[in-house]
ZAMARGU-4260 file (C-alpha; in steps of 0.2 Angstrom, whole numbers, plus 5000, padded with zeros to 4 digits):
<rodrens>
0) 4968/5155/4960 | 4963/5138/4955 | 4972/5128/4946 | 4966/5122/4929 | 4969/5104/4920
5) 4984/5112/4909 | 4990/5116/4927 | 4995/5099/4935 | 5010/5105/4939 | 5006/5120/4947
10) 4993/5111/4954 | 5005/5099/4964 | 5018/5112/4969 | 5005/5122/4976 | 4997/5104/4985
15) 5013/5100/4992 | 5017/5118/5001 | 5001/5115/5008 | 5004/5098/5018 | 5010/5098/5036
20) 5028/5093/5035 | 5041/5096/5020 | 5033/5089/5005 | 5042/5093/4987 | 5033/5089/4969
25) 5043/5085/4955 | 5033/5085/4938 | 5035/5071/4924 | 5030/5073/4906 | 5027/5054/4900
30) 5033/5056/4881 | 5027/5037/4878 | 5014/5030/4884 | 5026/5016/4893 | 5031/5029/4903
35) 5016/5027/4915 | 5017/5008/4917 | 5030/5009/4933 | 5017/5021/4941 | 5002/5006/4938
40) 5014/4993/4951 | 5018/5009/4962 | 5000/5017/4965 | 4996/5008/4984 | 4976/5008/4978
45) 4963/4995/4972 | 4952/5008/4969 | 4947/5022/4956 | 4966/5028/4955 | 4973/5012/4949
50) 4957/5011/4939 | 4963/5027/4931 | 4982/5024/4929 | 4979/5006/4921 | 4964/5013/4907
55) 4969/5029/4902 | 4985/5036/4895 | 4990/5049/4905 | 5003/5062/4898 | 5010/5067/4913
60) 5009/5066/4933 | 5018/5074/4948 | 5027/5063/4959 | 5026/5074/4979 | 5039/5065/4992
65) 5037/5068/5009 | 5044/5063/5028 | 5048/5049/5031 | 5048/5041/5013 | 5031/5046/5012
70) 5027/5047/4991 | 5010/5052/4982 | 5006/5054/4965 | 4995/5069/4957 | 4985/5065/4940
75) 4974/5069/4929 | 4957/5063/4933 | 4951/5058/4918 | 4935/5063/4911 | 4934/5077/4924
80) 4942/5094/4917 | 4942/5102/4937 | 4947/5087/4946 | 4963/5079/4953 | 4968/5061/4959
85) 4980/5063/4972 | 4985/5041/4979 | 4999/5036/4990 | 5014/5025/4982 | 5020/5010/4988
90) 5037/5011/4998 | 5050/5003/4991 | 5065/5000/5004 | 5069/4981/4999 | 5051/4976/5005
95) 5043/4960/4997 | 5026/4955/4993 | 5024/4944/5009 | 5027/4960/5017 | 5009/4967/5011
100) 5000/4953/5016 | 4987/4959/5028 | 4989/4975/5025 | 4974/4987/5019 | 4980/4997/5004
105) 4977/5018/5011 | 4970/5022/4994 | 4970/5039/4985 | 4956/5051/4984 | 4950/5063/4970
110) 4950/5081/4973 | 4945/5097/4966 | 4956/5111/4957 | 4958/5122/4973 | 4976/5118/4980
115) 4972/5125/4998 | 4958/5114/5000 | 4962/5098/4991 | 4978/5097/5004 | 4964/5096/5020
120) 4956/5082/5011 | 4973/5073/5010 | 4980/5079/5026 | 4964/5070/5032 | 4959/5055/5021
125) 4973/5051/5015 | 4989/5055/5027 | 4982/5044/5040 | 4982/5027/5032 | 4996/5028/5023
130) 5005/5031/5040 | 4996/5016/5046 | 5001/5006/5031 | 5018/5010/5030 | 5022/5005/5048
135) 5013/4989/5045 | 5022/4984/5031 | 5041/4988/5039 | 5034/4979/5054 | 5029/4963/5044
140) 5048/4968/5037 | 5059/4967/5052 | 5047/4952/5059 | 5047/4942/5043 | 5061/4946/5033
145) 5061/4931/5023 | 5042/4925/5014 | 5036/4908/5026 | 5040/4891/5020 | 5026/4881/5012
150) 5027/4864/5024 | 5030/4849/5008 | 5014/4840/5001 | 5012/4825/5014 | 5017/4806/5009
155) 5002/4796/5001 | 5002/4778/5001 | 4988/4774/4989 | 4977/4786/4975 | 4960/4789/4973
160) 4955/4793/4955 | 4942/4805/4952 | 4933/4804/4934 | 4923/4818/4929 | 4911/4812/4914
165) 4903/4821/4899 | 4888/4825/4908 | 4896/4832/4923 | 4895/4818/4935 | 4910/4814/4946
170) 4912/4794/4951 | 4925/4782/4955 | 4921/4761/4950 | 4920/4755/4966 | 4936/4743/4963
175) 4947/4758/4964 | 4939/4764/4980 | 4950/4762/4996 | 4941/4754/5009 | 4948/4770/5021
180) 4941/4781/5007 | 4922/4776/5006 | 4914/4785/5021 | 4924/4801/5017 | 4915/4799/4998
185) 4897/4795/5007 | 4900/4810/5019 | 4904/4822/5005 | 4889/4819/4994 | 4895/4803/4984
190) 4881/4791/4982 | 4884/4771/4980 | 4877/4764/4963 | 4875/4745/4964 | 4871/4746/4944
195) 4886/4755/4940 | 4895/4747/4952 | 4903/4764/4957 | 4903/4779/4969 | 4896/4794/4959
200) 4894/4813/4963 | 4877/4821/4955 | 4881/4834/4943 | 4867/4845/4951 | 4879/4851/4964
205) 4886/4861/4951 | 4904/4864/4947 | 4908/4874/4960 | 4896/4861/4974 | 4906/4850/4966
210) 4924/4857/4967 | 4920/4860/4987 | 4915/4844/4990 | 4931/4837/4981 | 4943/4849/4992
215) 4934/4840/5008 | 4935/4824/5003 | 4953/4827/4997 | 4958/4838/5014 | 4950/4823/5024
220) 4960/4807/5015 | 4976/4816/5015 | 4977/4814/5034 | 4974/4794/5031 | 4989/4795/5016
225) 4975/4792/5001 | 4978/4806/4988 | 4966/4811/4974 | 4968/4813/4957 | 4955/4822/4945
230) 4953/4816/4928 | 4942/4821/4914 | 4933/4808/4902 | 4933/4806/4884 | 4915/4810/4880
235) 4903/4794/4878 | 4898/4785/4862 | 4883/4792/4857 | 4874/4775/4862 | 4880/4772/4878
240) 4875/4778/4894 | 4886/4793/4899 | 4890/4784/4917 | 4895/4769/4912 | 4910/4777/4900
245) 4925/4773/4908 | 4939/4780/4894 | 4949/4793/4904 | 4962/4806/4898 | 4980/4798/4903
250) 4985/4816/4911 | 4977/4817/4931 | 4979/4833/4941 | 4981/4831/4957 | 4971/4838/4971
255) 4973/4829/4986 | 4993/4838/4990 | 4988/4855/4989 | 4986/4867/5004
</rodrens>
């Protein structure tokens, strides 16, 4: 017979007799809606189930452990009175986030009421990638115990500051411009302006053209031990050109250092 959405539990215990190997399901009653929240950082999915788990409240689920500390959950699907979501758990184990890192999540599926044949679409769908995720992640484990060491920003011996103005254009006076700097700034877009006596970036590449080209330039005078900083400008005087403002913010962010 089966199951009903009152049923979850039955549901699950029927699931679980149903998978190849020994599979057991414990049922939970969540009394607070808190009670869900530790199953939103275990649920191994980007998908529909962690959708579901982090937007509804759910009122119960059925936790189903299995060989080899294989772990699904069973819930509600909401919206969707003869349907199940049945997702893998992440392992615990001592693993750590670096441990992840590469590793496809084996995301869960939704199924329908009818124990016998919700468990061949997990035995089939689901059972396989979460084996192949589990052993990639204790393999990351025992090869990389410990997360890798970030290598430290490199030395600079001179700055380049960066000046974004009110009206989006990036520049530097020309004064301030390392001699090593300038055909890293012509390469990247920067233009020379003998009026303005500065090198300045066209706000038409847009924020994001922008932001690329500043990464370059910034990747690129690192390996000659110029660093850049990024400052915003206080906006203009209503009578004066927008470029010739010069008034910057006395905090800088710096760019150049980061990997």
């Amino acid at each position: 017979m089966p199951a009903s959405r009152a049923d979850l539990a039955s549901f699950a215990d029927s699931l679980a007799s149903r998978l190849p190997g020994d599979w057991h399901s414990a049922y939970r009653q969540h009394d607070q809606y808190g009670d869900q929240f530790p199953l939103d950082d275990e649920v191994w999915d980007v998908g529909h189930v962690h959708w579901a788990v982090g937007v509804f409240v759910l009122r119960h689920d059925a936790l189903l452990s299995g060989p080899d500390g294989q772990r699904l959950c069973v819930i509600d699907r909401p919206l969707h009175l003869d349907q199940f979501l049945v997702a893998p758990l992440e392992p615990g184990e001592g693993l750590k986030p670096h441990h992840f890192s590469g590793v496809e999540e084996p995301n869960g599926i939704k199924v329908g009421n009818d124990p016998l044949r919700a468990a061949v679409a997990v035995s089939r769908r689901v059972l396989p990638r979460y084996r192949s995720a589990l052993a990639a992640v204790r393999h990351n484990q025992q090869v990389r115990p410990e997360p890798p060491l970030r290598p430290a920003p490199p030395e600079v011996d001179q700055v380049l500051t960066l000046t974004r103005y009110a009206d989006g254009v990036l520049g530097a006076p020309y004064t301030t411009v390392p001699a090593e700097a300038r055909d890293a700034l012509y390469i990247h877009g920067f233009q020379y302006h003998p009026h303005q006596c500065a090198f300045l970036l066209p706000a038409t590449y847009g924020a994001a053209g922008q932001a690329l080209r500043v990464q370059a330039v910034a990747q690129q005078l690192a390996a000659r031990g110029i660093g850049v900083n990024l400052r915003h400008s206080l906006p203009p005087p209503a009578a004066a050109p927008a470029l010739n403002t010069r008034a910057a913010l006395p905090g800088s962010t710096p760019v150049a250092h980061r990997r």
